[in-house]
C-alpha positions in Angstrom: -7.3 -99.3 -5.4 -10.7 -101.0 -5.1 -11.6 -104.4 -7.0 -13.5 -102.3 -9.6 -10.8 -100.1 -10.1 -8.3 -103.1 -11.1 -10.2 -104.9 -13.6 -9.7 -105.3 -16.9 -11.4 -106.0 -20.0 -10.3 -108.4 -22.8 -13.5 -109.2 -25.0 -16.8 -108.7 -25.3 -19.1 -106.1 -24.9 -16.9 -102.7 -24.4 -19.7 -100.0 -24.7 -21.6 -102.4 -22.1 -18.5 -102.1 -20.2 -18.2 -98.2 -20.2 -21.2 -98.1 -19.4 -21.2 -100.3 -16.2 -18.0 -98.7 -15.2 -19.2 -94.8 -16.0 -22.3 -95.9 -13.5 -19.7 -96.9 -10.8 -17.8 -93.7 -10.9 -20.4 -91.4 -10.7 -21.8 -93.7 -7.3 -18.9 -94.2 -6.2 -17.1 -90.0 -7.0 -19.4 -88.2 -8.9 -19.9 -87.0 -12.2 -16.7 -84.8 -12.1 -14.5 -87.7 -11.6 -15.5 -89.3 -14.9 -13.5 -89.4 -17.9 -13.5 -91.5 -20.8 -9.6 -91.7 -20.4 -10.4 -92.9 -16.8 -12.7 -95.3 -17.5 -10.2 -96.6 -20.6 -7.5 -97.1 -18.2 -9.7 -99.5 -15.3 -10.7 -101.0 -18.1 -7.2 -101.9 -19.4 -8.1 -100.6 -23.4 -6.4 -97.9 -25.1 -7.2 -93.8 -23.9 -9.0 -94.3 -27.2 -11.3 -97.2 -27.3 -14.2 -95.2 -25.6 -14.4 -93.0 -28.5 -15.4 -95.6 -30.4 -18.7 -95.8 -29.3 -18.9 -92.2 -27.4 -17.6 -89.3 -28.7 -17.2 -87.0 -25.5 -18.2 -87.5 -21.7 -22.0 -86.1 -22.0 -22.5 -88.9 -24.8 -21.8 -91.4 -22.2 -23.5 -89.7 -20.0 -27.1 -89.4 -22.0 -26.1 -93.3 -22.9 -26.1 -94.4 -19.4 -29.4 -92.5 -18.3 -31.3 -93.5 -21.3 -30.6 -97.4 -20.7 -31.3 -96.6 -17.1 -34.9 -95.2 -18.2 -35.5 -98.2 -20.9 -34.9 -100.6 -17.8 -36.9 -99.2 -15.3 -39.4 -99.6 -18.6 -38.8 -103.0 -18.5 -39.1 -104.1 -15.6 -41.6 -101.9 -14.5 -43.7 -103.9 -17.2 -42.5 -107.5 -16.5 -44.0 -106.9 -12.6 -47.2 -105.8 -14.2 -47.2 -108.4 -16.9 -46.6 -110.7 -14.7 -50.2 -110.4 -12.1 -52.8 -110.0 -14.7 -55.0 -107.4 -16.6 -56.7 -105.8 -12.7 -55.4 -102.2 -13.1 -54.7 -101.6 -9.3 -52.7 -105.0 -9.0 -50.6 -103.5 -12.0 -50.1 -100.3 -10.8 -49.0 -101.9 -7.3 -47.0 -104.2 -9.1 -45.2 -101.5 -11.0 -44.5 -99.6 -8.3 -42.8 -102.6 -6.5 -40.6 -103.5 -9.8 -39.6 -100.0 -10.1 -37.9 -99.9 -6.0 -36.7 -103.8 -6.7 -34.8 -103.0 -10.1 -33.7 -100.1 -8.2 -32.3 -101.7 -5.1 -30.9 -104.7 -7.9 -28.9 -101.6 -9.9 -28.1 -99.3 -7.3 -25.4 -97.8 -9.1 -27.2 -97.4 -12.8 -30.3 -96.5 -10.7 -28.7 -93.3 -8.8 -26.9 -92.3 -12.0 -30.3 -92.3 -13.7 -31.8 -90.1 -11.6 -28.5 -88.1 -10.9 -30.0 -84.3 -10.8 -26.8 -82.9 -13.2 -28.0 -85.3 -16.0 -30.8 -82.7 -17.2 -27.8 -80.5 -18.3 -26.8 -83.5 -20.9 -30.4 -84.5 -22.1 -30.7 -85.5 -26.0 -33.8 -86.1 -28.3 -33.3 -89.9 -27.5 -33.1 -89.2 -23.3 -35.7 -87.0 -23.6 -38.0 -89.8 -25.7 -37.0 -92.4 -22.9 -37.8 -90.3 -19.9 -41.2 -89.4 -21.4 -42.4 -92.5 -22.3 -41.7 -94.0 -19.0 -43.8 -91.2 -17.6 -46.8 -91.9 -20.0 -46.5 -95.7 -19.3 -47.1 -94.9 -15.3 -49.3 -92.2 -16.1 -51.5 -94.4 -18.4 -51.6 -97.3 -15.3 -52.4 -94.4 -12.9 -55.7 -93.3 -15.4 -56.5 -96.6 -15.1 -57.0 -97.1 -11.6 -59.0 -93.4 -11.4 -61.5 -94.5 -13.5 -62.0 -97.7 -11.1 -62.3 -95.4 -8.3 -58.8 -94.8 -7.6 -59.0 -90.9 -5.9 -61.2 -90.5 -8.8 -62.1 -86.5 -7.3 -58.5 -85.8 -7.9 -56.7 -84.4 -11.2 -55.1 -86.6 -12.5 -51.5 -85.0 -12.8 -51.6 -84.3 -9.3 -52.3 -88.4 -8.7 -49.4 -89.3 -10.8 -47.1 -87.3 -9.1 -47.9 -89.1 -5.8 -48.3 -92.7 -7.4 -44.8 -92.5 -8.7 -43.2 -90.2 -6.0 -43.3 -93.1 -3.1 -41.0 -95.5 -4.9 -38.7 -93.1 -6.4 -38.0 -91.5 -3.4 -38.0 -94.7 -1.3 -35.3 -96.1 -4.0 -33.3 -93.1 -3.1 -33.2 -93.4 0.2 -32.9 -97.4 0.0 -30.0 -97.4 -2.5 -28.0 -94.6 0.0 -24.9 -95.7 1.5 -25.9 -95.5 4.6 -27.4 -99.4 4.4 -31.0 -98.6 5.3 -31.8 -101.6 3.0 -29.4 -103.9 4.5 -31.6 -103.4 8.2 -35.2 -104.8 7.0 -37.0 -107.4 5.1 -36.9 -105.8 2.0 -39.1 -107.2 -0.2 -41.5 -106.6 2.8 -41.1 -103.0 3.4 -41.4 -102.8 -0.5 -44.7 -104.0 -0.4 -45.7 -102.4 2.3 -44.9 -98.8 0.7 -46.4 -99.3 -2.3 -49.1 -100.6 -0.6 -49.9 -97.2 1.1 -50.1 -95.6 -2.3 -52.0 -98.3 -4.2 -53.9 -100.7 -1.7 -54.3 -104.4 -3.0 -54.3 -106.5 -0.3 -58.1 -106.0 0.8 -59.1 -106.8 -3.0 -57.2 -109.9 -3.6 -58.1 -111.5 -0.4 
């Protein structure tokens, strides 16, 4: 039985827990294997503590991905926040929080984007999946009207703004360790430079 598997939980936060715990499982066995009696037990609280703040497994489940949306949110808007009001800096800096909160929450990250989600989406998932969309969207309008592949429609640009660092998270945050063989805050840059080029602007 792994570390994670053994702990326990005395105090605190216990929906933060389940929901920490629920990300683990599904990373580390899948969907399948998660139960709120499961996650209960590692966490050393009665088979019926979970219910307290979920009432059934696709509760949890809408829980998780919903935080995981509201904090890709965040800190896809602390990078940009954080270099000034030039629309393609933003946009590159979004994409480069987006892969580093993924790589930093591998587990909540792949859980998020876990494909059997859809088939427990609520009103509130649903609301935090599409306002993350508008909020790249909106930074991807942006650019295009500075000259960003201005002779393309726009839905078509957004698609390929934000398809380079989700789907180089997904291969980053694979157990195979990709991550763990380059400079990664490098080859992050680098990507996301391909898709939104900075570095001649700011020099």
């Amino acid at each position: 039985m792994s570390d994670a598997d053994q702990r326990s939980y005395h105090h605190g936060d216990l929906r933060q827990a389940l929901l920490d715990r629920a990300a683990e499982v599904i990373q580390s066995r899948g969907i399948e294997a998660l139960t709120l009696r499961g996650l209960a037990r590692d966490l050393k609280v009665s088979h019926g503590a979970p219910n307290r703040h979920f009432s059934c497994k696709a509760d949890l489940l809408t829980a998780i991905a919903t935080e995981g949306y509201s904090q890709l949110m965040r800190a896809t808007l602390s990078a940009a926040n954080d270099v000034g009001n030039d629309p393609w800096v933003r946009l590159n800096a979004m994409g480069q929080g987006f892969v580093h909160w993924a790589l930093n929450n591998t587990a909540q990250f792949n859980t998020t984007m876990h494909p059997d989600l859809s088939l427990y989406e609520s009103a509130e998932l649903k609301q935090a999946t599409e306002a993350f969309r508008l909020t790249i969207k909106e930074a991807v309008a942006a650019t295009q009207e500075l000259g960003n592949h201005s002779e393309e429609d726009l839905e078509t640009l957004n698609l390929f703004t934000i398809s380079v660092p989700m789907g180089a998270a997904m291969l980053l945050t694979q157990k195979d360790g990709l991550a763990t063989h380059v400079k990664r805050d490098k080859l992050v840059a680098d990507l996301i430079e391909l898709v939104v080029p900075i570095r001649e602007r700011t020099s």
